[in-house]
C-alpha positions as a printed Julia matrix, in Angstrom:
93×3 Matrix{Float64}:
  -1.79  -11.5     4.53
  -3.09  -10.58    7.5
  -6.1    -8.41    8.4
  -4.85   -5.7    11.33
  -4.69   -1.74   11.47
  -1.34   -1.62   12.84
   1.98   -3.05   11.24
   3.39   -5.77   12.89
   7.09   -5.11   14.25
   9.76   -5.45   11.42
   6.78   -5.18    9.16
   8.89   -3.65    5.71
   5.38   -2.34    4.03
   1.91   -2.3     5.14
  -1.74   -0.91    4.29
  -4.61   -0.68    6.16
  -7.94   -0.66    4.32
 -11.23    1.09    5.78
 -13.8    -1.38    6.94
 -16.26    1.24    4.76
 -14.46   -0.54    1.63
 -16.39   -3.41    2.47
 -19.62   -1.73    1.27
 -17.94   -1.48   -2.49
 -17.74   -5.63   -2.32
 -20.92   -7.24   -2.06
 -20.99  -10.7    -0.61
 -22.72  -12.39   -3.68
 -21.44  -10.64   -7.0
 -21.16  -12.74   -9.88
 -17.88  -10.14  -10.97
 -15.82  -10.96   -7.87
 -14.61   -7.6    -6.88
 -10.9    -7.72   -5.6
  -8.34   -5.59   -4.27
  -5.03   -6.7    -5.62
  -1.4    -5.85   -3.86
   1.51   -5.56   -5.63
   4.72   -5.92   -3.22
   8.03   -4.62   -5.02
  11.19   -6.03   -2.98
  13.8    -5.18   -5.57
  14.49   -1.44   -5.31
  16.66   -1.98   -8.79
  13.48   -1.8   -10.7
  12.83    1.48   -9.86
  16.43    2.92  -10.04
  17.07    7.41  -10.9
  18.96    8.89  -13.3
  19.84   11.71  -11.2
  23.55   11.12   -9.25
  23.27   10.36   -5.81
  19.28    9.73   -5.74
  18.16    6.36   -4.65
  14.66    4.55   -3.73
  14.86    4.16    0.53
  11.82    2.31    0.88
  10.05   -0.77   -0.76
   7.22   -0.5    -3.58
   3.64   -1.14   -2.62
   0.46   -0.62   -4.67
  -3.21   -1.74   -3.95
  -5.66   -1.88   -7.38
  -8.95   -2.18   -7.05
 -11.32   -4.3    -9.84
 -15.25   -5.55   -9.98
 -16.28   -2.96   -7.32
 -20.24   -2.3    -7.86
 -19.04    1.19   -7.86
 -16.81    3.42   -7.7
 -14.84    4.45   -4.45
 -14.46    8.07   -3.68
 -15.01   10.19   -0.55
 -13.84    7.67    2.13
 -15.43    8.34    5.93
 -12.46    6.57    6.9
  -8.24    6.83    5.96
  -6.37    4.68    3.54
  -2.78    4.23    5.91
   0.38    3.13    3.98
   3.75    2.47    5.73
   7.06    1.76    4.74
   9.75    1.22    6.6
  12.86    3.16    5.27
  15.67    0.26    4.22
  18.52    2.97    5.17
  18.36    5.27    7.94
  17.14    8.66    7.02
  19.42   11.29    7.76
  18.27   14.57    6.13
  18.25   17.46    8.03
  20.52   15.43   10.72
  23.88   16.87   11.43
């Protein structure tokens, strides 16, 4: 884990959390607040039942638990990235 704003190169799936979230996690909290990633490398798990349809990037997810309160209205943006794992061609002739 590493704390950065910007994705390191080859970098498959990355978020960036506002330095504002550190307001929601006070430094002495008997509840621990935590932010918890989930990481999702196997794209089989999430597979379509449509013909022809399939996932292109990887699965990420951040949970948040134990915050002293809820976190809404962000000054600052939430940034997710995922690199696609085939070249997208739509719209590419």
């Amino acid at each position: 884990i590493f704390i950065n704003k910007y994705p390191f190169n080859g970098t498959v799936a990355f978020i960036s959390l506002p330095a504002v979230l550190q307001q929601n996690f006070p430094e002495y909290d008997q509840n621990q607040p935590r932010i918890q990633f989930q990481f999702y490398g196997n794209s089989l798990l999430f597979k379509s039942s449509r013909p022809g349809q399939i996932l292109n990037t990887f699965v990420v997810s951040a949970s948040v638990t134990n915050a002293s309160s809820p976190i809404t209205d962000l000054s600052e943006e939430i940034k997710v990235t995922l690199l696609h794992l085939s070249p997208n061609t739509l719209g590419k002739e």
